[in-house]
Structure formats: C-alpha cells, structure tokens
VOLO-848242 format. One record per residue: residue number from 1; x, y, z of N, C-alpha, C in turn. Coordinates in steps of 0.001 Angstrom, whole numbers, plus 500000, padded with zeros to 6 digits. Layout:
<site><num>NUM</num><n_c1>X</n_c1><n_c2>Y</n_c2><n_c3>Z</n_c3><ca_c1>X</ca_c1><ca_c2>Y</ca_c2><ca_c3>Z</ca_c3><c_c1>X</c_c1><c_c2>Y</c_c2><c_c3>Z</c_c3></site>
...
// end
This chain:
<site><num>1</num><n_c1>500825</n_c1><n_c2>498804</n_c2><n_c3>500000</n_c3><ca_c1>500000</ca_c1><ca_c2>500000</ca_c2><ca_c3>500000</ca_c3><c_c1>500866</c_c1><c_c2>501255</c_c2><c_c3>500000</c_c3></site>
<site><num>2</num><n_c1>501880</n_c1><n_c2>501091</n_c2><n_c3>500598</n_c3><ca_c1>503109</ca_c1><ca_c2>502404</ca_c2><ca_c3>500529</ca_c3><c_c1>503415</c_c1><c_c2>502625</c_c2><c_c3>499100</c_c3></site>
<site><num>3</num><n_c1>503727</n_c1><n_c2>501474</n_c2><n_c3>498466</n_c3><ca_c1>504636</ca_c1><ca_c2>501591</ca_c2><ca_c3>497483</ca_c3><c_c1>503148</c_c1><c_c2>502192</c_c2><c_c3>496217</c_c3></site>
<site><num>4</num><n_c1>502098</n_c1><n_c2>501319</n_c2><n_c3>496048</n_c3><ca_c1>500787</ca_c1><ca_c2>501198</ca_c2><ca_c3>495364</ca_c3><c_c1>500244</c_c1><c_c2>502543</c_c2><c_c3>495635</c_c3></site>
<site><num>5</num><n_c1>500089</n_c1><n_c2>503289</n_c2><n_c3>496594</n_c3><ca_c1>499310</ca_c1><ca_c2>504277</ca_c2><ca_c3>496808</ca_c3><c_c1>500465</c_c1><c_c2>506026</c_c2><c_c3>497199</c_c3></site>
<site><num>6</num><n_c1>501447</n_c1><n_c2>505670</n_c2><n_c3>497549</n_c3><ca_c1>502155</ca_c1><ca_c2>506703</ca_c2><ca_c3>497697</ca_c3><c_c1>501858</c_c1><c_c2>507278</c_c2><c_c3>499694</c_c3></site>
<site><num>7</num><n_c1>501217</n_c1><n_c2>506749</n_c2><n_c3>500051</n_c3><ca_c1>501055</ca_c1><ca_c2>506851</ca_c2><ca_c3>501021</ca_c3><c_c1>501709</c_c1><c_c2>507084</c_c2><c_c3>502039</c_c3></site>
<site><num>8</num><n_c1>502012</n_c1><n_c2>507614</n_c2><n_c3>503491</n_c3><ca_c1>503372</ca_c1><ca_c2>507580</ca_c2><ca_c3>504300</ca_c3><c_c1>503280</c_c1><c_c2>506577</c_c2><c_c3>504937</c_c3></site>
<site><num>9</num><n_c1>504532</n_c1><n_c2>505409</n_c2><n_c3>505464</n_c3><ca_c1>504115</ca_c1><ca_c2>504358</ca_c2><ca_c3>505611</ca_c3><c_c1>503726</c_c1><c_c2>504595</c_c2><c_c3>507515</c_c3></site>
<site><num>10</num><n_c1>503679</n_c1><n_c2>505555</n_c2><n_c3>508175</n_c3><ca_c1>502964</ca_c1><ca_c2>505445</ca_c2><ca_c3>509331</ca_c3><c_c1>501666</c_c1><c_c2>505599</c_c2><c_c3>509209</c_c3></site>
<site><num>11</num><n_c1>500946</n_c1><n_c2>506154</n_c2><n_c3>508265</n_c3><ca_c1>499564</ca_c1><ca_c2>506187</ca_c2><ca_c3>508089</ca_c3><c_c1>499134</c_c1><c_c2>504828</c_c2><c_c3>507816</c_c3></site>
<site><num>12</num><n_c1>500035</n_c1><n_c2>504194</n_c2><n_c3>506617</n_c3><ca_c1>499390</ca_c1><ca_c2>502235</ca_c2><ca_c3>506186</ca_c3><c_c1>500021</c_c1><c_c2>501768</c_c2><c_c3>507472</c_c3></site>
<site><num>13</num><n_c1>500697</n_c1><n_c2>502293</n_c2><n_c3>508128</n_c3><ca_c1>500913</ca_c1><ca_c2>501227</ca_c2><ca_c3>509572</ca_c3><c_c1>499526</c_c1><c_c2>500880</c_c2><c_c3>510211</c_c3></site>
<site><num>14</num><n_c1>499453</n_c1><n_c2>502560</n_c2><n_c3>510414</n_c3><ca_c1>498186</ca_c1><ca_c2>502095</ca_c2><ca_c3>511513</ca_c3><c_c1>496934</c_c1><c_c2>502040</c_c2><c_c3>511037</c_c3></site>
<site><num>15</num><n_c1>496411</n_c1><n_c2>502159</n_c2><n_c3>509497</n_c3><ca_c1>495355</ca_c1><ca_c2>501374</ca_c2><ca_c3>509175</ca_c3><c_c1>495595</c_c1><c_c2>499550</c_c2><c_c3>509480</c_c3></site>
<site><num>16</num><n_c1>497043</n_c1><n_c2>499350</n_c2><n_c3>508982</n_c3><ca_c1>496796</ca_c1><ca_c2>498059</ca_c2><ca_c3>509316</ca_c3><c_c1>497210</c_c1><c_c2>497473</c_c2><c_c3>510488</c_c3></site>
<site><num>17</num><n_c1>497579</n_c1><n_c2>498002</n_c2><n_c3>511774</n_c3><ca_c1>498192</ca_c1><ca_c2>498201</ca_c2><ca_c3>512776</ca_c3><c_c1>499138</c_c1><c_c2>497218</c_c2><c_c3>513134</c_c3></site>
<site><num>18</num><n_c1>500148</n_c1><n_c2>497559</n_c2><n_c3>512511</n_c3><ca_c1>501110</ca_c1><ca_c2>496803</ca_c2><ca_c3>512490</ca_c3><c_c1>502244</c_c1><c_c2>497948</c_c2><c_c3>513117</c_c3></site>
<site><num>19</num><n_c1>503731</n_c1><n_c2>497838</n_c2><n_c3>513362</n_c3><ca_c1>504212</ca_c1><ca_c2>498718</ca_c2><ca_c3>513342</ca_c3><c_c1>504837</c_c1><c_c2>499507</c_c2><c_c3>512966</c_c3></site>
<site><num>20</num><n_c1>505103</n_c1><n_c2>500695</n_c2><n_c3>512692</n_c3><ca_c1>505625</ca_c1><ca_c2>501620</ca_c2><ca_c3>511532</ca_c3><c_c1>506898</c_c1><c_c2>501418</c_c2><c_c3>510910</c_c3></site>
<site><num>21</num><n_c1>507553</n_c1><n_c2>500775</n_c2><n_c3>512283</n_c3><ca_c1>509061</ca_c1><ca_c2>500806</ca_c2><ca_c3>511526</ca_c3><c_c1>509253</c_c1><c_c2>499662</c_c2><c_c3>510851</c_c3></site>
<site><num>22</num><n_c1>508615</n_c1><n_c2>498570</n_c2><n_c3>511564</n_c3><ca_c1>508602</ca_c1><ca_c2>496938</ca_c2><ca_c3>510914</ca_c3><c_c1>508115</c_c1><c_c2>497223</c_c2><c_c3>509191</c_c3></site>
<site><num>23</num><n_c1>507196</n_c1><n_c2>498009</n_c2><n_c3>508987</n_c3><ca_c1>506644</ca_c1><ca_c2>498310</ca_c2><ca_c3>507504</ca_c3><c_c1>507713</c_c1><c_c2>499041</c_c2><c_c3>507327</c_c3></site>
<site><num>24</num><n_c1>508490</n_c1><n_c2>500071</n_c2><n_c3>507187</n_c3><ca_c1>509558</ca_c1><ca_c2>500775</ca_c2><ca_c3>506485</ca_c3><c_c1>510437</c_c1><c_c2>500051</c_c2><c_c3>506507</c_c3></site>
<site><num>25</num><n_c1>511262</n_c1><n_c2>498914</n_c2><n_c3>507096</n_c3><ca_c1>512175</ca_c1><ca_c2>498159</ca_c2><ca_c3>506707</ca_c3><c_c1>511789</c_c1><c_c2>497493</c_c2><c_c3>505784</c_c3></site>
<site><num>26</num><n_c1>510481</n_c1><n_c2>496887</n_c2><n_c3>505511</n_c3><ca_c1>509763</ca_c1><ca_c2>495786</ca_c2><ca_c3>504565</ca_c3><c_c1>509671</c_c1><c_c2>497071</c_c2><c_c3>503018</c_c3></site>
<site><num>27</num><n_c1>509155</n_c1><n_c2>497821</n_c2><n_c3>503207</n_c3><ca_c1>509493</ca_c1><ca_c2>499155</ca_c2><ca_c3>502424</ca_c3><c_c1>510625</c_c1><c_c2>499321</c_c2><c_c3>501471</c_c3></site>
<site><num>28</num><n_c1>512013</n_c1><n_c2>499662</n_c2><n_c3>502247</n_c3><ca_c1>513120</ca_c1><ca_c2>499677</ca_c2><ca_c3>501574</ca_c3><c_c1>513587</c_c1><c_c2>498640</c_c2><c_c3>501450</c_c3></site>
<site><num>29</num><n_c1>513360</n_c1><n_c2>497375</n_c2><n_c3>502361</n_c3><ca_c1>513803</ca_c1><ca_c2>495923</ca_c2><ca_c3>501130</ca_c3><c_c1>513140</c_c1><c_c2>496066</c_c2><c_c3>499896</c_c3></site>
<site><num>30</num><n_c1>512040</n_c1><n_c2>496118</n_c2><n_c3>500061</n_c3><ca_c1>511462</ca_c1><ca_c2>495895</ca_c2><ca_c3>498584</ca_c3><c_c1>512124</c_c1><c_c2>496710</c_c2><c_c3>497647</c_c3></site>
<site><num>31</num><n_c1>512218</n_c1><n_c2>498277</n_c2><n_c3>497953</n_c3><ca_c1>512861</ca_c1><ca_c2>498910</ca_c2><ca_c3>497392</ca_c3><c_c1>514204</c_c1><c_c2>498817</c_c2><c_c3>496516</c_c3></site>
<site><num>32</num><n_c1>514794</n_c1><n_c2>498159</n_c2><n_c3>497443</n_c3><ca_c1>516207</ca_c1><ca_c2>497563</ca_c2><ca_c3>497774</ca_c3><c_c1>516550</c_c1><c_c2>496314</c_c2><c_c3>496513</c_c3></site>
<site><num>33</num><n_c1>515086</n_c1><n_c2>495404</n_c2><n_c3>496693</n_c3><ca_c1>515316</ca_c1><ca_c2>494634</ca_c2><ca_c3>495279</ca_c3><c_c1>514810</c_c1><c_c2>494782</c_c2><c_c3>494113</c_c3></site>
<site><num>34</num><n_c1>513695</n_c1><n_c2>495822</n_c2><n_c3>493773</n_c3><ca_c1>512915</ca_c1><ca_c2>495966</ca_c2><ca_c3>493125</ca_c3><c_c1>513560</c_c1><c_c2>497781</c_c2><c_c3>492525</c_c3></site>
<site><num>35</num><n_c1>514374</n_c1><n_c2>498312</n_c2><n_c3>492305</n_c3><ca_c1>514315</ca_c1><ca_c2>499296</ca_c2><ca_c3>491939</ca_c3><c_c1>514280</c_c1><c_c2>499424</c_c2><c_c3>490574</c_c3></site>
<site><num>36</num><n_c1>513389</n_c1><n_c2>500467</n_c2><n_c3>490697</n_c3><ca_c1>512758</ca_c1><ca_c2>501254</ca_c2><ca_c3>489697</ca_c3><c_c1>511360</c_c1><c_c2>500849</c_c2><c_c3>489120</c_c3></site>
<site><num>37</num><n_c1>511157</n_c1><n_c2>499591</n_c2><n_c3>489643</n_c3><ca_c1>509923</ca_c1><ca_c2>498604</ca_c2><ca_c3>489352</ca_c3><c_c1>508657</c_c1><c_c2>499039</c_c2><c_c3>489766</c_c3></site>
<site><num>38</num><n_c1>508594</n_c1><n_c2>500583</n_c2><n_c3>490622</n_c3><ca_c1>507271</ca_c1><ca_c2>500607</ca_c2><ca_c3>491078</ca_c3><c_c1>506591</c_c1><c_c2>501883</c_c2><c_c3>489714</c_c3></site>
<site><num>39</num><n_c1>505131</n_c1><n_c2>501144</n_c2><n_c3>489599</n_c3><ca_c1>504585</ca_c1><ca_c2>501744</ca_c2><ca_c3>489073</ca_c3><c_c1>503695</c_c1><c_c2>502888</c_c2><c_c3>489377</c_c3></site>
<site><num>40</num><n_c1>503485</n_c1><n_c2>503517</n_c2><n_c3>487999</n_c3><ca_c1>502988</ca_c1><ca_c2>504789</ca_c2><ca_c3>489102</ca_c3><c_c1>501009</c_c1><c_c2>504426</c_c2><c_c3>488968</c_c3></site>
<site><num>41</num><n_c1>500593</n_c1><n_c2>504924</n_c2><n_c3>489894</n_c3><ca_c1>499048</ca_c1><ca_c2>504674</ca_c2><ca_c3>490026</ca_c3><c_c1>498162</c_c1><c_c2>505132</c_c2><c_c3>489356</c_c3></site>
<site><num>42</num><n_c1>497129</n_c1><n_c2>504983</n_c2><n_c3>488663</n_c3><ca_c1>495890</ca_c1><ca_c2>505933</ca_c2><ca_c3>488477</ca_c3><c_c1>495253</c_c1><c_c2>506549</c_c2><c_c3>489357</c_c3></site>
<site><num>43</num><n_c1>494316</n_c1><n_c2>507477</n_c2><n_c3>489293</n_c3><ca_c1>493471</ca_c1><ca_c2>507554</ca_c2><ca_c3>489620</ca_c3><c_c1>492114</c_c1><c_c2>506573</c_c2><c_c3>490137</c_c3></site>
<site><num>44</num><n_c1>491808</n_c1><n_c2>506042</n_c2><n_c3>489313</n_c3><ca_c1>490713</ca_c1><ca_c2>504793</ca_c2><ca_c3>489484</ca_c3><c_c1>491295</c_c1><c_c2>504279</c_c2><c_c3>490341</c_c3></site>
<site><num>45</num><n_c1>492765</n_c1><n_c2>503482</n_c2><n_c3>490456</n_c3><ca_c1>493222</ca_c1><ca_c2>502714</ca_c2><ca_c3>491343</ca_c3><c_c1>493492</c_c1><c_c2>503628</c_c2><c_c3>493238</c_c3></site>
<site><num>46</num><n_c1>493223</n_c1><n_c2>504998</n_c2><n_c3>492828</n_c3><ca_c1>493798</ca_c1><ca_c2>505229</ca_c2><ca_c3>493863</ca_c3><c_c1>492093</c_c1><c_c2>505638</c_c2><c_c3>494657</c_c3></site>
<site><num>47</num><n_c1>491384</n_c1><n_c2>505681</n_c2><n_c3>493823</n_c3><ca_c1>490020</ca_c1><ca_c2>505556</ca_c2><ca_c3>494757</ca_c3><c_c1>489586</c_c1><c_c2>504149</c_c2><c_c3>494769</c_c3></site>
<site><num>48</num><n_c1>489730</n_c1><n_c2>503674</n_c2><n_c3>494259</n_c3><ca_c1>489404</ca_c1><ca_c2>501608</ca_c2><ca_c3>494822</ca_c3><c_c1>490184</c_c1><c_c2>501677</c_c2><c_c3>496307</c_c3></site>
<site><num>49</num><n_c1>491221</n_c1><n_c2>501972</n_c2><n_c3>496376</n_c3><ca_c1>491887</ca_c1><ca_c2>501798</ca_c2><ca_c3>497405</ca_c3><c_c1>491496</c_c1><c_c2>502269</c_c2><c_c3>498579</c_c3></site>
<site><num>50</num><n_c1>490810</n_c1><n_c2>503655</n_c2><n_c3>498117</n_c3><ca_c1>490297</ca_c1><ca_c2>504399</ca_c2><ca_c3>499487</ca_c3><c_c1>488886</c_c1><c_c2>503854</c_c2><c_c3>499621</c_c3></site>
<site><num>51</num><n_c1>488351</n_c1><n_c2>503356</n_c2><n_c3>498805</n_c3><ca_c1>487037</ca_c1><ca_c2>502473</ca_c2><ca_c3>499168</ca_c3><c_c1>487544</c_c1><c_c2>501416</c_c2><c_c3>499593</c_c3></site>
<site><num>52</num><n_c1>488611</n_c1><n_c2>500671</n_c2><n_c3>499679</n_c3><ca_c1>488942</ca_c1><ca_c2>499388</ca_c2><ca_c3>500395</ca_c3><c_c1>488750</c_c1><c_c2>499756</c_c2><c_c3>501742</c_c3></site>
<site><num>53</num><n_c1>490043</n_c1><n_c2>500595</n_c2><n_c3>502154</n_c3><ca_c1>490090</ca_c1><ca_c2>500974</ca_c2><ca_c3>503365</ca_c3><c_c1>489017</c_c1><c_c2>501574</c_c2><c_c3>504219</c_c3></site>
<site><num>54</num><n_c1>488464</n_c1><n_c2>502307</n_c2><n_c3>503371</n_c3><ca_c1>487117</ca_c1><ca_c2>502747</ca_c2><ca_c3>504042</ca_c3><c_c1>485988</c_c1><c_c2>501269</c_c2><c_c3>504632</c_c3></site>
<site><num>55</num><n_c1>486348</n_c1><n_c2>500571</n_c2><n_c3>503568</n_c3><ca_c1>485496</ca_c1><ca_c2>499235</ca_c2><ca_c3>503875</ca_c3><c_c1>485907</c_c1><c_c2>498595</c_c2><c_c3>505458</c_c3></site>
<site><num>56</num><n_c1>487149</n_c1><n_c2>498772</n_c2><n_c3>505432</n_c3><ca_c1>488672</ca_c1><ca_c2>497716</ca_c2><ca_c3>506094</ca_c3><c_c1>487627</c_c1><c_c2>498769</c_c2><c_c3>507289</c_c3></site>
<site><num>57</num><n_c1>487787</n_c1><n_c2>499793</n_c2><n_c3>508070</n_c3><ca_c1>487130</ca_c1><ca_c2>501010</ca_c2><ca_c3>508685</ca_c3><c_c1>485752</c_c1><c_c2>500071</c_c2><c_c3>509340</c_c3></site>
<site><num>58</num><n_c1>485063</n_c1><n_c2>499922</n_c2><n_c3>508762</n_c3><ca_c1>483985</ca_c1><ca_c2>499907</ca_c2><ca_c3>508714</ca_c3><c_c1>483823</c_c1><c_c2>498504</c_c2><c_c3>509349</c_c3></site>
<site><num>59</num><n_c1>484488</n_c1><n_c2>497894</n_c2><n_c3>508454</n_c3><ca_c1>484267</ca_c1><ca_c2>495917</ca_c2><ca_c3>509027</ca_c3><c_c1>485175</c_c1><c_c2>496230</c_c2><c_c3>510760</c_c3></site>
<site><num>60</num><n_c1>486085</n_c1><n_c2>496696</n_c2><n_c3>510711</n_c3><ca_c1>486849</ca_c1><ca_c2>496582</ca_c2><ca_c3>511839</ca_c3><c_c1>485985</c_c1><c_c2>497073</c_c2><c_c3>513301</c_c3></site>
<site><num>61</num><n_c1>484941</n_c1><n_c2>498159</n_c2><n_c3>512337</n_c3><ca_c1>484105</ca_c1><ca_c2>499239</ca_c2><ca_c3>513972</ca_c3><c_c1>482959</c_c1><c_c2>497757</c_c2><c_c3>514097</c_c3></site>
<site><num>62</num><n_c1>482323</n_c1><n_c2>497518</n_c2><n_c3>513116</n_c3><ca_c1>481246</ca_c1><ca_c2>496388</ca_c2><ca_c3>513394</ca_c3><c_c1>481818</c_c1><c_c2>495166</c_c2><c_c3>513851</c_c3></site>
<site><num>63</num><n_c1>483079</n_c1><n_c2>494016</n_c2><n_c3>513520</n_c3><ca_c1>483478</ca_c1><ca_c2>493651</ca_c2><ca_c3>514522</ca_c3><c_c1>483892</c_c1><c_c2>493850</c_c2><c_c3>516011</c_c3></site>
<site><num>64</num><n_c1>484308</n_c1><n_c2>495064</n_c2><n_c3>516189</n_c3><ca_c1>484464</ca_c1><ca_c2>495371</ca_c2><ca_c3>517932</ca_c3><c_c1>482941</c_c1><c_c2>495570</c_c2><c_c3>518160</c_c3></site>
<site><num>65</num><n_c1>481764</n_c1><n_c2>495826</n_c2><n_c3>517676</n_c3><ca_c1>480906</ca_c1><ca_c2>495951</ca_c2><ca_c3>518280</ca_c3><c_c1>480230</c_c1><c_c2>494901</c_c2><c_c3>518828</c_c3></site>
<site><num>66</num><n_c1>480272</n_c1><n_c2>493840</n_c2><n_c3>517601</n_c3><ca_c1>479953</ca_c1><ca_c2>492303</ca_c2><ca_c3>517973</ca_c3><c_c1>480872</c_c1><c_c2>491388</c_c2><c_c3>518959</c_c3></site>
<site><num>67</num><n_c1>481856</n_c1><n_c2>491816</n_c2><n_c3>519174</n_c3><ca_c1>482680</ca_c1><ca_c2>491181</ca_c2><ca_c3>520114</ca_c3><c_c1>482137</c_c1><c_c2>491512</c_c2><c_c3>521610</c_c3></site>
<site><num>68</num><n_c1>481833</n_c1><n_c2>492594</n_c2><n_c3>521778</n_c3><ca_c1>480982</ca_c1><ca_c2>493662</ca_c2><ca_c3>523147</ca_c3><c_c1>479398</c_c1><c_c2>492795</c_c2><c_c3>522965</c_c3></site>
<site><num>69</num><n_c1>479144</n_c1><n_c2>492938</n_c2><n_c3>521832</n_c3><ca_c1>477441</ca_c1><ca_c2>492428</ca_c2><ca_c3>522168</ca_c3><c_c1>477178</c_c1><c_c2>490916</c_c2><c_c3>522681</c_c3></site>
<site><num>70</num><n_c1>478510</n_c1><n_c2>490089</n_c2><n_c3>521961</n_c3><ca_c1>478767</ca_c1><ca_c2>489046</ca_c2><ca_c3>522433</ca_c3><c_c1>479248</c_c1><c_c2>488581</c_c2><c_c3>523918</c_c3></site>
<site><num>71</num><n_c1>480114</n_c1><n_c2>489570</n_c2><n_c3>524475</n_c3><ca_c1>480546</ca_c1><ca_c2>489736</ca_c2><ca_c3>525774</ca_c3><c_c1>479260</c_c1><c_c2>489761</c_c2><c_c3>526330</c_c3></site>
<site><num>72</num><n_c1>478373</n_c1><n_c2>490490</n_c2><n_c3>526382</n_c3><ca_c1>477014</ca_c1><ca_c2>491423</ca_c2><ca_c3>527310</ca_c3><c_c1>476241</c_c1><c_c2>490562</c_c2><c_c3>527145</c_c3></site>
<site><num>73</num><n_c1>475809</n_c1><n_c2>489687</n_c2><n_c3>526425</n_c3><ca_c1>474861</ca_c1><ca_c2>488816</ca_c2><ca_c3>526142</ca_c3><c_c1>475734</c_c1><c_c2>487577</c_c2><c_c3>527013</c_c3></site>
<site><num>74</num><n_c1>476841</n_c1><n_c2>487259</n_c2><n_c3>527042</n_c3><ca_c1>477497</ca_c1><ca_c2>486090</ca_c2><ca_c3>527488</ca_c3><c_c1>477047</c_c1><c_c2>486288</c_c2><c_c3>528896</c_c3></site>
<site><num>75</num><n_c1>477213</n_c1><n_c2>487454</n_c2><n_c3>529178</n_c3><ca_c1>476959</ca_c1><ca_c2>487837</ca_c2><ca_c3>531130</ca_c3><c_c1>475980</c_c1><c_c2>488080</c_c2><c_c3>531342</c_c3></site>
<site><num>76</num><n_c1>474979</n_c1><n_c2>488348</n_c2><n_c3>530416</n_c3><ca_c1>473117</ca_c1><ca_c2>488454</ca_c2><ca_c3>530729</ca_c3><c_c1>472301</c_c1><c_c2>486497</c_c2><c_c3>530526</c_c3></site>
<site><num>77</num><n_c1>473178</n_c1><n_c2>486150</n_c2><n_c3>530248</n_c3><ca_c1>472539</ca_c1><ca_c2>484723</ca_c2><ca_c3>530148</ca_c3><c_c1>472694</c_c1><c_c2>484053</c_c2><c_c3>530913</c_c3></site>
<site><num>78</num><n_c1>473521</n_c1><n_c2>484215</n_c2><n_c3>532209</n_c3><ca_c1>474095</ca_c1><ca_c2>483314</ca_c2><ca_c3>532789</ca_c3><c_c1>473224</c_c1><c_c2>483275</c_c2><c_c3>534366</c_c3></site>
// end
C-alpha cells in the first residue's frame, strides 16, 4: 500500500496496525530489490483503494461491536 498508493508508511501502519518501523524496513527491502519497478498509480486505482480501506474502517468498527454484544449477552445469560 506504501509503494501502490504513495502513502506515508505510518499512516498504512496504523490502518493496518502493524508497526511503523517493521513496515519501512519491509518498504526499503522491497525497494532495495525491486528498483525502479514501482509503478505509478491511476486515479481509478487510487480511489478503489480508498474504498477498500474505508470498507477495512467499517468491518473493523462492526466487529468490535459484535465482540461487546457478544461479551454482554454472554453475562446476561448466565
């Protein structure tokens, strides 16, 4: 997503919450073997992407919610 979207890689860290520096070493390896190989993006591609993530957003808030409703219901049944 760094390389695909131009992005800074602490921002794709913490969409994918991983950690920032672990992604910038993975970053400049790639870099490292792949130079000159990155292509540059469209447009189209660069809003698919932000509708991914927006998706990625979205699934992530409705899973924590179901994890809580699941909790509350586990302790109201008992």
């Amino acid at each position: 997503m760094v390389i695909e979207t131009e992005k800074p890689v602490a921002e794709v860290a913490r969409d994918l919450e991983i950690n920032a520096g672990t992604l910038a070493n993975w970053v400049n390896a790639w870099r490292r073997e792949n130079p000159g190989s990155e292509q540059p993006v469209s447009p189209s591609e660069r809003a698919r992407v932000a509708e991914m993530e927006d998706e990625i957003r979205r699934l992530r808030m409705e899973n924590e919610f179901l994890k809580k409703a699941a909790a509350f219901f586990a302790r109201t049944s008992q």
